[in-house]
Every structure is written in structure tokens, then in C-alpha cells.
N, C-alpha and C positions, 0 to 999 in steps of 0.2 A: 540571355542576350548581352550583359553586361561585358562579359568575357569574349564572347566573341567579334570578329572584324568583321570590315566593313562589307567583302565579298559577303559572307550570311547576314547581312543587315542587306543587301542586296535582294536575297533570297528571299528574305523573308515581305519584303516589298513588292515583289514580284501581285500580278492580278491572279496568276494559278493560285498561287499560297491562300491569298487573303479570300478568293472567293470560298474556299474551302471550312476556313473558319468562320465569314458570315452566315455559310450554308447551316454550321452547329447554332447559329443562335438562332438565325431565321426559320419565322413558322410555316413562310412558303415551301423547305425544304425538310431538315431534320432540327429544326427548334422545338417543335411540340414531341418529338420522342426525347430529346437531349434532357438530364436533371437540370434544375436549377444550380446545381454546384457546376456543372459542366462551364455553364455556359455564361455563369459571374466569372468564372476563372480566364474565360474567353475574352471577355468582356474586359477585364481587367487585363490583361497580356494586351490587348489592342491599343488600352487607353495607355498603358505605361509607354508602347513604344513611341506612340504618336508624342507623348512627351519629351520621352528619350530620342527618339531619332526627329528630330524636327527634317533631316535631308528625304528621308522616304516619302515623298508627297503621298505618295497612293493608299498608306498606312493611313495617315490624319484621315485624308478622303473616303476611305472605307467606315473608318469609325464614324465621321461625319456624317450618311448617309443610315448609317445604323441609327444616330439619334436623330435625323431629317423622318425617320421610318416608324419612329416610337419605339422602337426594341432596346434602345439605350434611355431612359429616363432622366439620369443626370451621372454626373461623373462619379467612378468608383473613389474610395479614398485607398490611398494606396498607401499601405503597412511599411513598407522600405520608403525610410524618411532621406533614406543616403542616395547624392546624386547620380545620374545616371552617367558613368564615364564611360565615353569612345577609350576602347583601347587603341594605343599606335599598331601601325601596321606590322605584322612580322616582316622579317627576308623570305621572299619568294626562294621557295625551293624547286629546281630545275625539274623532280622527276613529277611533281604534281602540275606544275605550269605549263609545261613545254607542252602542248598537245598532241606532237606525233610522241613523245614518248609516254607519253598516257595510254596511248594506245596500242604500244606493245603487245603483242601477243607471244607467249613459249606455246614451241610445238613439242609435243612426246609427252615422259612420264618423268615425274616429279618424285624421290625419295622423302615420305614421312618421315618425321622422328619416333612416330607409334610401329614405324615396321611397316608400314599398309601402303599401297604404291596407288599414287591418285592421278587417272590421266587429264589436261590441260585441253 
């Protein structure tokens, strides 16, 4: 998470994402199949970012909620003593941003460089 911008800090804030992750620790869902390695690792990714991104409110809140629930006991200590930096934003680049050009589609056949002709 270090490394990446702010769009996947985004992502990762997102209610799909995080419900997904509380499902791995929660016993309502797949907590009591998950290891305990699973789900300290979980645990710990949650609590770093809530650190780290203080802007993703629903990060803190999720974690919040996991120790409102008892499934979080108290806070992990976290091994990386080095601050958590926001990287600057890159330059948008046109063919990933632009959304009709995302969408692009090629019609016909495609020459491989293995020889093998793959239709689109």
C-alpha cells in the first residue's frame, strides 16, 4: 500500500473490499475456517491502514467495528517502524483514463509472436 496512489487507496476503502476482509476474520462468516495466521495478517493490514490512510474513513470504521465486536482485542504492533508515505500522484495517462478509450474493442485476428493466430 505504501507504493501505491491514491485511486487504490480508493479501492481499497471501498465497503465491497473491506466487507470481504472482515468476512476472513469474522466467525459469523469464514473466521472459524480462516488460520490464525490468516487472519492476524488481516488484522494487521487493517490496522496499518487505518494508520496509514487516516482520508479512508470506512477503513478506521471497519476496524473500529471489528474491535466494538471483540474480534480485534487490542492493537497489532506493527514490525515496519518507517512512516507510512502517500506517494505523489503519477501523470494520468490518456489510454487508461479516458474511458471511451478503455473500451476499445479490435475486431478480427491478432498475429502472435509464437506463430499462433488468436481471434479478439
Amino acid at each position: 500500500m505504501k507504493n501505491c496512489g491514491k485511486r487504490f487507496h480508493n479501492e481499497v476503502g471501498k465497503f465491497r473490499f473491506l466487507n470481504e476482509m472482515i468476512k476472513i476474520v469474522s466467525p459469523k462468516y469464514l473466521g472459524t475456517r480462516s488460520s490464525e495466521k490468516v487472519k492476524l495478517k488481516v488484522i494487521e493490514l487493517m490496522y496499518s491502514w487505518t494508520v496509514g490512510l487516516p482520508d479512508e474513513l470506512k477503513i478506521s470504521e471497519a476496524y473500529q467495528m471489528l474491535k466494538k465486536q471483540g474480534i480485534v482485542k487490542e492493537d497489532p504492533i506493527l514490525l515496519d517502524d518507517r512512516p507510512f508515505i502517500v506517494p505523489t500522484p503519477r501523470p494520468m495517462n490518456a489510454v487508461f483514463e479516458d474511458e471511451e478509450k478503455s473500451k476499445v474493442t479490435l475486431k478480427g485476428t491478432t498475429k502472435q509472436p509464437s506463430g499462433f493466430e488468436t481471434e479478439l
